[in-house]
N, C-alpha and C positions, 0 to 999 in steps of 0.2 A: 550321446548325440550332442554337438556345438551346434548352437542357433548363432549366426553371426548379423547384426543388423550395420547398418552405413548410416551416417548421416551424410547432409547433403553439406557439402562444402563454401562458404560464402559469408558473407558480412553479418553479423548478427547485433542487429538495432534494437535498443527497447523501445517500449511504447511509444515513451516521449523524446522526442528531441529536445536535446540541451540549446539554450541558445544564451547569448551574452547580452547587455545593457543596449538597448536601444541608444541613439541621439537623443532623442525625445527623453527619454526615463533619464539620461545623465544630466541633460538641462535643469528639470526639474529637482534631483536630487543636490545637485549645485545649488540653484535658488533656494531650496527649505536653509540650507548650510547658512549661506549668507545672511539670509534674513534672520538666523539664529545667533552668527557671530556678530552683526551691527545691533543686535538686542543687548548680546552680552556687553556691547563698549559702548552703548548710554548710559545701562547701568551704572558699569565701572565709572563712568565720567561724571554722572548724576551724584554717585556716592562719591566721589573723591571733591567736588564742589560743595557738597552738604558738610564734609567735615569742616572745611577751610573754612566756610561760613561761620561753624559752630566755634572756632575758633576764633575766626573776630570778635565774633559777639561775647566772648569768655574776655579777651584783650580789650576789647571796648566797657566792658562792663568795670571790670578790675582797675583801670585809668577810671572811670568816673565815679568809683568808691575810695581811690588812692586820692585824690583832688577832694570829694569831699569830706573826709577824713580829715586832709590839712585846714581847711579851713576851718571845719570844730575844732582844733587843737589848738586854734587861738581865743580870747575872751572875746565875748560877742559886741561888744562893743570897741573894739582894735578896728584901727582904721590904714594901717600899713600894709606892707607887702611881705610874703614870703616867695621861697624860690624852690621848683623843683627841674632837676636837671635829670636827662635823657642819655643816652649814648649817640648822640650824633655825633660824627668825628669830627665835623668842627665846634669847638667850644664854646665860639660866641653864639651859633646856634642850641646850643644845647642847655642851656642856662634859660628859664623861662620864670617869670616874675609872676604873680598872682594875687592882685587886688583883693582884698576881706572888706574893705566896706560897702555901704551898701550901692547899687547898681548894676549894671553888666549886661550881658546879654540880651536880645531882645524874646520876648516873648511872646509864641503866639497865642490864639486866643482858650485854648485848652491848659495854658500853663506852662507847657513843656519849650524848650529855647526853638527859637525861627533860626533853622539854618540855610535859611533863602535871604536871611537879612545878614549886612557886612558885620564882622568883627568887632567885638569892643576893645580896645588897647589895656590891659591889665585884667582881662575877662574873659580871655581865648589864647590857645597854644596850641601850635602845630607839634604835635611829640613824637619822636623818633624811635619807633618801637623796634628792638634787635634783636638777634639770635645771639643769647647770655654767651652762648661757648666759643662761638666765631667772631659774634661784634657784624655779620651780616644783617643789613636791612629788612626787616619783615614786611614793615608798613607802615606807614606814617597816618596818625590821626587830627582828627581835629576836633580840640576839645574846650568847651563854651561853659560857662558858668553864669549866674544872676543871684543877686545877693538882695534880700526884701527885709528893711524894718516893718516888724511888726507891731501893731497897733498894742498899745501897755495895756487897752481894757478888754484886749483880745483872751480867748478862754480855750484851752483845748478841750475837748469832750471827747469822753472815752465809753463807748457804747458794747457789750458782750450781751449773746445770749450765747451765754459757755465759748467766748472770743478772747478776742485779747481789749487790751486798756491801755490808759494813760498813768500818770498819778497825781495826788492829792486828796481832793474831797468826795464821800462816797466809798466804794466798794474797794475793800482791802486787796491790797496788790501782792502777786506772786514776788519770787525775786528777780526777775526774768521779764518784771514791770506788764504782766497779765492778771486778769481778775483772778483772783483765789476763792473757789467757787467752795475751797473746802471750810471759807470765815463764813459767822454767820453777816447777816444780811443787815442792809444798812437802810433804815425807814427813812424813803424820799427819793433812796437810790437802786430799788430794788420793785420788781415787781412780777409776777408770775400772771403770765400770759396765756388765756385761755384761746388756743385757736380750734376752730371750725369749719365744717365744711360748706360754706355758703350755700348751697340751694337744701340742704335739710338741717343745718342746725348742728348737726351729729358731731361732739368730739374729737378731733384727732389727735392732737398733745397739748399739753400745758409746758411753756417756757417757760426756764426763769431767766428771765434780763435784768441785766446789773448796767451798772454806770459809775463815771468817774471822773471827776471834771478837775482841770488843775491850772490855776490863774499863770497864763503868759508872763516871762521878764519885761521889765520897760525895754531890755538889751537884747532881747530875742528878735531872732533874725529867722526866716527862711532864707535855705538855700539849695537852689535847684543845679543840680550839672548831666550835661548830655555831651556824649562823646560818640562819634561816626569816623568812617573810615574821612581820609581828606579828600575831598573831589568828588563825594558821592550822594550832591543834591541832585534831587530830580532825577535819579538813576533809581528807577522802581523795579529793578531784575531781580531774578530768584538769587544770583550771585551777589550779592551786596549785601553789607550789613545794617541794617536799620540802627539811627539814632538810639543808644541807649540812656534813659533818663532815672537819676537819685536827685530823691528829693529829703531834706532831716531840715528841723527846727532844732537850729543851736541857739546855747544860752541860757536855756529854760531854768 
């Protein structure tokens, strides 16, 4: 015996119908996009402005230890000029003179050089910073110095609890011109510090602080140098390089 069945002939639908992206749902998946690529290009912009910063300030730094450098490498008591030249492609700009005695700069009242205040002539240069391999323009700075006699009954003090120091009188110095904590101890110049806990008394370490004092030249000079981008007073943006300041007592 054959059982023969038929099915019924016609469109055969699943459950669900399929259907494609609304207007609405494409809008939307658009906006998420965008708001994620204008994310990603501040970052990128944030980061590409934080390097170029870190690099001034690496170039600003370097010019105000290369400037104070020249000026210790003469006696402290020289009252002449030395000269450091740049790469600017005109020569007569490139040639910059640098007063060693004492003056310069104005100072404001923290110590560090006023660069809201005008130029000193033998005390500031505009320097032509380049790209070594091209001889291309990086950025020009502007770089300010102040030159200070110091007082002959002037003293340095050199203060450690396990720090650094000066030299001379007092606590025996590393080579490296730090206290040598591994000398013994020098009576006057040494003292082991009991601290506590203010509202019970209670122990919490004992220091040992050292000291080291060492009498000023009559020729010793302070010298302070601060270097900024040029044209970048009163400009307080995240893009900008802040004044960088070295300060060294030459002569000692």
């Amino acid at each position: 015996m054959r059982i023969e069945h038929s099915l019924p002939v016609g469109n055969i639908h699943s459950e669900h119908d399929e259907r494609g992206l609304s207007l609405l749902e494409l809008m939307f998946a658009s906006l998420v996009m965008v708001i994620g690529l204008m994310g990603g290009m501040v970052l990128i912009t944030t980061t590409i402005a934080n390097n170029n910063r870190s690099k001034w300030d690496s170039t600003a730094t370097l010019l105000s230890q290369m400037t104070l450098e020249k000026i210790a490498s003469v006696p402290a008591n020289a009252t002449g000029a030395l000269t450091i030249t740049d790469c600017n492609p005109s020569p007569s700009a490139a040639s910059h003179s640098l007063s060693v005695g004492a003056g310069g700069a104005p100072l404001s009242s923290n110590g560090d050089i006023d660069f809201s205040a005008a130029t000193v002539t033998g005390y500031s240069m505009q320097y032509y910073n380049c790209q070594a391999s091209t001889g291309e323009r990086q950025m020009i700075y502007d770089v300010r110095w102040n030159i200070k006699t110091i007082s002959p009954n002037a003293a340095a003090h050199s203060v450690n609890a396990l720090g650094d120091a000066g030299n001379g009188a007092g606590a025996p110095l590393s080579s490296n011109g730090d206290i040598d904590f591994s000398a013994a101890t020098v009576t006057g110049y040494s003292m082991q510090y009991y601290n506590c806990q203010a509202s019970t008394g209670d122990r919490q370490m004992i220091y040992d602080v050292r000291r080291n004092i060492k009498t000023i030249s009559p020729n010793a000079k302070l010298v302070t140098v601060s270097t900024q981008i040029a044209g970048n007073v009163n400009r307080g943006g995240n893009f900008f390089v802040r004044p960088v300041s070295l300060k060294m007592i030459v002569g000692l």
